[in-house]
C-alpha positions, 0 to 999 in steps of 0.5 A: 594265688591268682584269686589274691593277685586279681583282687589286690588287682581290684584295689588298684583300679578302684583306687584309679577309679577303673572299677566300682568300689569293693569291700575288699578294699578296706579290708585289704588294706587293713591286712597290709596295714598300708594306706594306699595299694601301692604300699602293698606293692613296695612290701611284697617286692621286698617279700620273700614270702610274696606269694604266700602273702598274696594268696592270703588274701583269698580269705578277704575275697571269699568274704567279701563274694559271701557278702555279695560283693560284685567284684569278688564274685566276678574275680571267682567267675574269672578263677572258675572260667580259668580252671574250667578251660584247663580241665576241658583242655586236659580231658580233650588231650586224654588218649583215655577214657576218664574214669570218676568224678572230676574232683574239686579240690584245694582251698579256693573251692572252700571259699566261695560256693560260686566258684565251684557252681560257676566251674561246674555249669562250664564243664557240664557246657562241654561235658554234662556227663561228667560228676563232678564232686568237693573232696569228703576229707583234706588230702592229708587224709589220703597220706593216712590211708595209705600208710594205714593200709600199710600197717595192716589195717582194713579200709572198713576200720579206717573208715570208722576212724576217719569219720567226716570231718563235719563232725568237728563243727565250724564254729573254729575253723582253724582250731577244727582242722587241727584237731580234725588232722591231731584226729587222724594220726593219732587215732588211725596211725599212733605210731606215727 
């Protein structure tokens, strides 16, 4: 949500003349289908689903940080910064010793390779210990792990099944996932 947020944010200085021009503009003003950021605001003040729609825009960001947009690129270091300084604060507040990686996950990582190298060079500022690591597989996955166990099946035949979700390409990524996710209930749990 803060990523979508900072950069309909973005808009609105460039629009002011506050910050340089970003392609994100165009693009997320097509998205709204309104002229100028302030129609944006009138619409999601009367969203219920504001904040889904706000989050939306990501996808807009992490086009544009892959296309080299200064802008966007700064609003994933700011979201890196963001959540480097609260993985730094929950691992001083632990009364125990951490054990693992520290895992990167949901979708804001999936957009933008800077933002996890940006939290990563943070973290290692502090802890240059610690792994840190992207999930092998969506979390729905654990959910089905679990159940699986359950249902008596061995972690190596779960494994088998599961596979890696690269194996699916990514010519289509929404056409991907739902396979990927068809994939794992009805191969591992056809019971389901």
């Amino acid at each position: 949500y803060d990523i979508g947020l900072n950069s309909i944010k973005a808009l609105m200085y460039e629009w002011d003349g506050r910050r340089p021009p970003t392609m994100m503009s165009k693009m997320i003003l097509e998205k709204f289908e309104v002229e100028s950021p302030w129609e944006i605001v009138f619409k999601m003040n009367r969203n219920p689903n504001a904040r889904q729609e706000i989050a939306s825009v990501t996808r807009i960001t992490s086009k544009a940080a892959n296309m080299g947009d200064k802008v966007a690129l700064d609003i994933y270091r700011h979201a890196a910064h963001e959540l480097s300084l609260q993985v730094i604060a929950a691992i001083h507040r632990s009364k125990e010793d951490i054990d693992g990686p520290i895992v990167a996950m949901g979708g804001a990582w999936k957009g933008c390779t800077y933002m996890f190298e940006a939290f990563s060079h943070e973290v290692h500022g502090v802890f240059p210990d610690f792994e840190i690591i992207r999930p092998k597989h969506d979390p729905v996955v654990g959910c089905v792990v679990i159940r699986a166990r359950r249902d008596g099946l061995e972690m190596e035949e779960i494994k088998r099944k599961i596979g890696r979700q690269d194996n699916y390409g990514s010519k289509n990524k929404q056409r991907n996932k739902r396979f990927y996710r068809k994939h794992i209930f009805c191969n591992i749990l056809p019971n389901f």
